[in-house]
C-alpha positions as CSV (number, residue, x, y, z in Angstrom):
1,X,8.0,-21.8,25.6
2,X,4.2,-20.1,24.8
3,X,5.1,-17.9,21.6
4,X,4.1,-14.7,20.1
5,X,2.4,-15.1,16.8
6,X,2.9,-12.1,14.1
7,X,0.5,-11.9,11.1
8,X,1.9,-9.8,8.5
9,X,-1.0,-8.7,5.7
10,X,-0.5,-7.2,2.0
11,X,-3.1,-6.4,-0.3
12,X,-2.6,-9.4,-2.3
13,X,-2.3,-10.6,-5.9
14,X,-3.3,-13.0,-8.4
15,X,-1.8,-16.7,-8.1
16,X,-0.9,-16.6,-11.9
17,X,-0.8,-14.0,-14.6
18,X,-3.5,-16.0,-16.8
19,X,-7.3,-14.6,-17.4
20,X,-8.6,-16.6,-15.0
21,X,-6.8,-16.5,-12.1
22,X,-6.5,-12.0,-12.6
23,X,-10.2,-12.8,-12.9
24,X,-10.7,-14.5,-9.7
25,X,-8.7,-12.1,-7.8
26,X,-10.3,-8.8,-9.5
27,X,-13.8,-10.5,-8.3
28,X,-12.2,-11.2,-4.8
29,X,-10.9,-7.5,-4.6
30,X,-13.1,-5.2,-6.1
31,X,-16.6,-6.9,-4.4
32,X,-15.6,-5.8,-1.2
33,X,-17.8,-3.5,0.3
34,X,-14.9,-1.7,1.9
35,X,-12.9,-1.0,-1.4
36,X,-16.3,-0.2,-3.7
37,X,-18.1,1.5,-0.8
38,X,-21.4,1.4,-2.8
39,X,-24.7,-0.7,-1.9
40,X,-24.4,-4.7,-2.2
41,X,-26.5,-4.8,-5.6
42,X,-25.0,-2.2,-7.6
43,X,-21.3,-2.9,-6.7
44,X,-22.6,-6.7,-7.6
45,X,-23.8,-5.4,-11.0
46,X,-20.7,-2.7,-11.7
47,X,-18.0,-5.7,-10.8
48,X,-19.4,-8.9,-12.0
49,X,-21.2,-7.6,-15.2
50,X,-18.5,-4.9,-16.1
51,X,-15.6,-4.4,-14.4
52,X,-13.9,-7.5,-14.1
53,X,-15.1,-8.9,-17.8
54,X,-13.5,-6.5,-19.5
55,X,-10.8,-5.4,-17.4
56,X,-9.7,-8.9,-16.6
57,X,-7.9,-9.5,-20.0
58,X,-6.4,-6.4,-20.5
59,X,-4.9,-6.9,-16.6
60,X,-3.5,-10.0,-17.1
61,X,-1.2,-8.7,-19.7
62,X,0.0,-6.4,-17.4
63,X,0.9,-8.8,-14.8
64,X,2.4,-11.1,-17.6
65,X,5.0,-8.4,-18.0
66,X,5.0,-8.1,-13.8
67,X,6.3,-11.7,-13.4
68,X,9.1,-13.1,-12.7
69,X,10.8,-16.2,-12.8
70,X,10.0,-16.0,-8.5
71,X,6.4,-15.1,-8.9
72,X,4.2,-11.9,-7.9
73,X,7.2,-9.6,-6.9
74,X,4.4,-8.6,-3.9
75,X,4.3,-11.6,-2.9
76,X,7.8,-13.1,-2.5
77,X,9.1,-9.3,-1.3
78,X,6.4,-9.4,1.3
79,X,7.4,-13.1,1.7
80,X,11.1,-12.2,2.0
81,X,10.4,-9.4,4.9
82,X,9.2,-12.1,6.4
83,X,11.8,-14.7,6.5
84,X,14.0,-11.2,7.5
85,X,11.7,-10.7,10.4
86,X,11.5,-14.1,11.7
87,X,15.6,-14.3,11.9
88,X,15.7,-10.8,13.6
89,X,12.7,-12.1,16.4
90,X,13.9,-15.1,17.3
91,X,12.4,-18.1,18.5
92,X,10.1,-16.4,20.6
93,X,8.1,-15.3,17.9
94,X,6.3,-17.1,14.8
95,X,6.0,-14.8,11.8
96,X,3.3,-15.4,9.5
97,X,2.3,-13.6,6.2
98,X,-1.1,-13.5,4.4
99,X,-2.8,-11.9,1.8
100,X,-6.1,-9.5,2.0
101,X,-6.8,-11.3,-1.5
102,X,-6.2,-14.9,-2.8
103,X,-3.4,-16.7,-1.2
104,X,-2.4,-17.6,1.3
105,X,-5.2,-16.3,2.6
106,X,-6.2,-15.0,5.8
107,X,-8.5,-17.6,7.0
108,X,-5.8,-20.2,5.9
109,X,-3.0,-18.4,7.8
110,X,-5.5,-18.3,10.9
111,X,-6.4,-21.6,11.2
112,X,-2.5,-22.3,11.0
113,X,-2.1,-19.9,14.0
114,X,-5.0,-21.0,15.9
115,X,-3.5,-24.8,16.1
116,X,-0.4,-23.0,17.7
117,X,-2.2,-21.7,20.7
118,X,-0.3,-18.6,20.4
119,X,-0.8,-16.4,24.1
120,X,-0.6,-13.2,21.9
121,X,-1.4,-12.2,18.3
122,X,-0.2,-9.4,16.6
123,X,-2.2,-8.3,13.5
124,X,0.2,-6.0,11.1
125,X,-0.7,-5.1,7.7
126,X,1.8,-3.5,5.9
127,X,0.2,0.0,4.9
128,X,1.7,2.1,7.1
129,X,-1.1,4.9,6.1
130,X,-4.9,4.2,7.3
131,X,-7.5,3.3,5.0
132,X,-10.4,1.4,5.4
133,X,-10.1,-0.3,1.9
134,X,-6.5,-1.4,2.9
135,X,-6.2,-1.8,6.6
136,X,-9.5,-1.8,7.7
137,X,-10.8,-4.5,5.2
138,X,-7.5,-6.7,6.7
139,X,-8.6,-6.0,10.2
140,X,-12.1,-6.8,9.5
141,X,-11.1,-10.3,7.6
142,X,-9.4,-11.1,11.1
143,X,-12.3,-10.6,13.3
144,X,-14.6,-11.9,10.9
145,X,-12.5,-15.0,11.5
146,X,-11.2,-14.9,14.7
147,X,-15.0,-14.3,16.0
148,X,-15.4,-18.1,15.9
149,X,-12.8,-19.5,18.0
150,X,-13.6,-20.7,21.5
151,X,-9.9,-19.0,22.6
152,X,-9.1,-15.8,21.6
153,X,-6.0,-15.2,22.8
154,X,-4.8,-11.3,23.3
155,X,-4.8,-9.6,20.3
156,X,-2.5,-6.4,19.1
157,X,-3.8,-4.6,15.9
158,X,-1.6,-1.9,14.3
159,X,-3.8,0.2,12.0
160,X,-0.9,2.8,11.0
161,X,2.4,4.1,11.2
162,X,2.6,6.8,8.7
163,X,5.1,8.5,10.9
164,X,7.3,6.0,12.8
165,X,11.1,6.9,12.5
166,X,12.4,3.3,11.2
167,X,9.8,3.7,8.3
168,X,10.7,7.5,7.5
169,X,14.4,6.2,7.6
170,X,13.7,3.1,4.9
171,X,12.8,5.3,2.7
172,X,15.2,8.4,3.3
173,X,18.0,5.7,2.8
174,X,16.1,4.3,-0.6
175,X,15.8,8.0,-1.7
176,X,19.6,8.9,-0.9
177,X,20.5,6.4,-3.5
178,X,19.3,9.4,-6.0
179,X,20.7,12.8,-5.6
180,X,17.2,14.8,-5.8
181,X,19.7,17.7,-6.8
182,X,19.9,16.0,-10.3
183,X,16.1,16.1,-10.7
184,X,13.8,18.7,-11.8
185,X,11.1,17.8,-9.4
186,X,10.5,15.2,-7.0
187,X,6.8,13.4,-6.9
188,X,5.6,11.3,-3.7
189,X,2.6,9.4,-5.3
190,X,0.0,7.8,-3.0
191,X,-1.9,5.1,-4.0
192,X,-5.4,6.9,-4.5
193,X,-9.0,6.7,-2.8
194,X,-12.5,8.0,-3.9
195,X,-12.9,11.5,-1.6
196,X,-16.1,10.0,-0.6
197,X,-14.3,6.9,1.9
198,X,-11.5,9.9,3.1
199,X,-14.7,12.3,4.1
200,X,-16.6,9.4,5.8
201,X,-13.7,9.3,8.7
202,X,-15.0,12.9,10.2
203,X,-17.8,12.6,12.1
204,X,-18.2,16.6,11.5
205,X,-17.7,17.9,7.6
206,X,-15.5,16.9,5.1
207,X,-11.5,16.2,4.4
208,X,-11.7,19.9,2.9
209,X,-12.9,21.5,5.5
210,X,-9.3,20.7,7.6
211,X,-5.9,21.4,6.9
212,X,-5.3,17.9,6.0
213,X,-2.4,18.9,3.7
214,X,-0.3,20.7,6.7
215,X,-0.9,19.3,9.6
216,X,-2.0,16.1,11.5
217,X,-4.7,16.2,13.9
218,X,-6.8,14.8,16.7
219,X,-9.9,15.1,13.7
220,X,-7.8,13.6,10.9
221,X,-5.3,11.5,12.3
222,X,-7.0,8.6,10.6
223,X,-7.6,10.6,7.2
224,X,-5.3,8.8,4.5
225,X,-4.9,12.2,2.9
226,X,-3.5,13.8,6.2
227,X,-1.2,10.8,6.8
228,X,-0.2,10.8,3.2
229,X,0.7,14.4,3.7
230,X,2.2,14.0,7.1
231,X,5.1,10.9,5.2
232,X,5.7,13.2,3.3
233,X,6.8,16.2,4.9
234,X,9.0,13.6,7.2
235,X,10.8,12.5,4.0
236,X,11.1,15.3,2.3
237,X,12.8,17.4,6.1
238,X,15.3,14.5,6.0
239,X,16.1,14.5,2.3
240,X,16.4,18.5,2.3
241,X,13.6,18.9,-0.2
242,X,12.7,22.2,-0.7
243,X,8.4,22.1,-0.4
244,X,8.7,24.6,-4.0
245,X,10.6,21.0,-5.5
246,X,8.1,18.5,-4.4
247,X,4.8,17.1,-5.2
248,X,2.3,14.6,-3.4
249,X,0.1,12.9,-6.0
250,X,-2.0,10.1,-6.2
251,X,-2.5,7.3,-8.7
252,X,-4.5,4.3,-9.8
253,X,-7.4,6.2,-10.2
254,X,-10.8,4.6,-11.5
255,X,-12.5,7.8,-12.2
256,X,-12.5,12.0,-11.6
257,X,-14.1,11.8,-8.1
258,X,-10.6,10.4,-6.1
259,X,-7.9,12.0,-4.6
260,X,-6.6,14.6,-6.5
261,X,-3.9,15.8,-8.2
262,X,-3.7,12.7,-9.9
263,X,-0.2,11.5,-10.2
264,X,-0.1,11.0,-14.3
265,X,-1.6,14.1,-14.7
266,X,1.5,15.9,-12.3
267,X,3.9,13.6,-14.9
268,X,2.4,15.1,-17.6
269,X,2.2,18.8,-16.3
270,X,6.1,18.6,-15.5
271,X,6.9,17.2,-19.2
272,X,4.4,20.2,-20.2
273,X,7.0,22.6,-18.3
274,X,9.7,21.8,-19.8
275,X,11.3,19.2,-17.1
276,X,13.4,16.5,-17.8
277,X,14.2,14.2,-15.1
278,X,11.5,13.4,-12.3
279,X,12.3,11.5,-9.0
280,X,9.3,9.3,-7.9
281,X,8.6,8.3,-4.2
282,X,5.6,5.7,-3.7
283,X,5.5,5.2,0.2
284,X,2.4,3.5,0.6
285,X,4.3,0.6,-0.8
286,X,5.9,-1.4,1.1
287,X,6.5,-3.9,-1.4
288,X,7.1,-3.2,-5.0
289,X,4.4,-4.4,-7.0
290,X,2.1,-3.7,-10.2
291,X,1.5,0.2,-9.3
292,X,5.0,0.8,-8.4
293,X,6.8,-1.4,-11.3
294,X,4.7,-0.8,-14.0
295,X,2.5,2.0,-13.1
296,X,5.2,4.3,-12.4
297,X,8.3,2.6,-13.6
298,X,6.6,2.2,-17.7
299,X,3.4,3.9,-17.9
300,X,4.6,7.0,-16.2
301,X,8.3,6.9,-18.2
302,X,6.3,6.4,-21.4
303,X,3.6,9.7,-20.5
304,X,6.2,12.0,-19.5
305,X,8.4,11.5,-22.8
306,X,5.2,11.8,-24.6
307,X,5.1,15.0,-23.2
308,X,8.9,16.0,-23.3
309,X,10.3,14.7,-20.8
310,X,13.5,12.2,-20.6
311,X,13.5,10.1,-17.3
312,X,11.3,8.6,-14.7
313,X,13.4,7.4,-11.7
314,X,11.5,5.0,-9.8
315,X,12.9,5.3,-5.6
316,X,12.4,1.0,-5.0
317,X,9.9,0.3,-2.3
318,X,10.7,-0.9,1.1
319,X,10.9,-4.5,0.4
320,X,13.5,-6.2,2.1
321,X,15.5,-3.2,3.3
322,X,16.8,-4.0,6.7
323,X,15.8,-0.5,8.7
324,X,12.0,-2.0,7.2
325,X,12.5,-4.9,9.2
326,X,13.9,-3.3,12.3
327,X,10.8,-1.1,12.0
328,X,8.6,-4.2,11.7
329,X,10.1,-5.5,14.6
330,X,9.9,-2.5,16.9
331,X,6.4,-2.4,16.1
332,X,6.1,-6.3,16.4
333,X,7.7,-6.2,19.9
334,X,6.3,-2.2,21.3
């Protein structure tokens, strides 16, 4: 029987905590010209000479405290779904996962599929919002590869699906685990982008000049901020969020020109306020990882009792939620 290979992508993570290997993947990650959008010389200069040398030590004890006795908890969730999604397609199928950044790699995972003779591909990263430093750099890294075989055999790309029900209904049933009732606010935080890459997808104007924060179009439907935007108004209709209860943020920041509001700074306004409790949504990950675990689970906890507050309740990513596999599989199989 000729099968269907599936190529699962994540972003991707270091293969140990130590210096060298957070090094390695911070040189990998931040030197592509689709995540630091600037020319090939200056980006060369900003991440080789400064970024990575000084931010590699200081991010390696951060993902000391990440891991686990499994690992990356990226990896082995996203490795998990996997395993899920292979039992729920069946032997027609052959799942595969790979990683934007270090391993397994993309090319590795390729040459794997390409000795299979697959009659169909399916190429699914697992960002369900659009972004050219997330899904587009994954897509690219498969043509770049794929380019060079002598049989290509039919290909499927997904690029999004900010808005398909089985994802919207992950992460209502994550959410419904919390009463938001018991909250003072509720915060959806986004990873973040610099405005620059979100204004380059009109061909006409800039993110600001549409209505990106209230409604989808045929302009915008691949601006991360509208689709960000657009999850959001999904989840919060199906978790009876009043719009007056909820914020949509955005984190990880590497300086004042990205996607505002900034998500610590929304933590800190609501300890400012007087808030106590705070319920925080993060579904552009699918996986829980550094920016969900210890971005928002201890960084944000600690900011917001700094600044009054009591509790940060982190909503757990996707992972290996079983409506997340049924959505991988619909869109595996559509």
């Amino acid at each position: 029987m000729t099968k269907t290979g599936v190529l699962l992508i994540n972003l991707g993570t270091p293969d140990s905590p130590s210096v060298g290997h957070v090094r390695s993947y911070l040189s990998q990650f931040l030197n592509d010209p689709r995540v630091i959008d600037i020319p090939w010389l200056s980006r060369k200069m900003l991440v080789n000479l400064i970024i990575v040398p000084f931010r590699a030590p200081k991010s390696a004890k951060v993902y000391k405290e990440l891991w686990t006795d499994k690992g990356s908890p990226l990896l082995y969730y996203s490795e998990q779904a996997k395993e899920l999604l292979q039992q729920s397609l069946g032997e027609g199928y052959d799942v595969h996962l790979a990683m934007r950044y270090k391993n397994p790699s993309i090319p590795d995972v390729l040459e794997t599929m390409r000795k299979k003779q697959y009659k169909k591909i399916v190429v699914l990263p697992m960002f369900p919002q659009y972004a050219s430093a997330s899904t587009g750099s994954a897509i690219e890294e498969v043509m770049r590869v794929m380019k060079s075989w002598w049989v290509i055999p039919e290909l499927k790309i997904i690029s999004q699906y900010y808005d398909h029900p089985l994802y919207i209904d992950a992460f209502v049933e994550r959410g419904k685990k919390y009463n938001h009732h018991e909250y003072d606010h509720v915060i959806f935080s986004y990873h973040g982008l610099p405005e620059r890459q979100v204004d380059k997808v009109y061909n006409e104007g800039l993110c600001s000049d549409h209505d990106c924060e209230h409604e989808i179009t045929a302009e915008n439907e691949y601006c991360y901020k509208a689709t960000c935007y657009a999850t959001t108004r999904l989840l919060a209709a199906k978790l009876n969020i009043p719009q007056e209860k909820y914020t949509v943020s955005f984190q990880s920041r590497l300086d004042q020109k990205w996607l505002k509001p900034f998500s610590d700074e929304v933590v800190r306004e609501c300890g400012r306020k007087g808030m106590k409790k705070l319920l925080i949504f993060s579904p552009a990950f699918t996986a829980d990882c550094l920016e969900t675990i210890i971005e928002i689970g201890d960084e944000y906890q600690e900011i917001f009792h700094e600044h009054g507050g009591e509790k940060v309740q982190l909503v757990e990513s996707l992972n290996e939620h079983p409506t997340w596999i049924a959505c991988l599989k619909d869109l595996a199989v559509r």
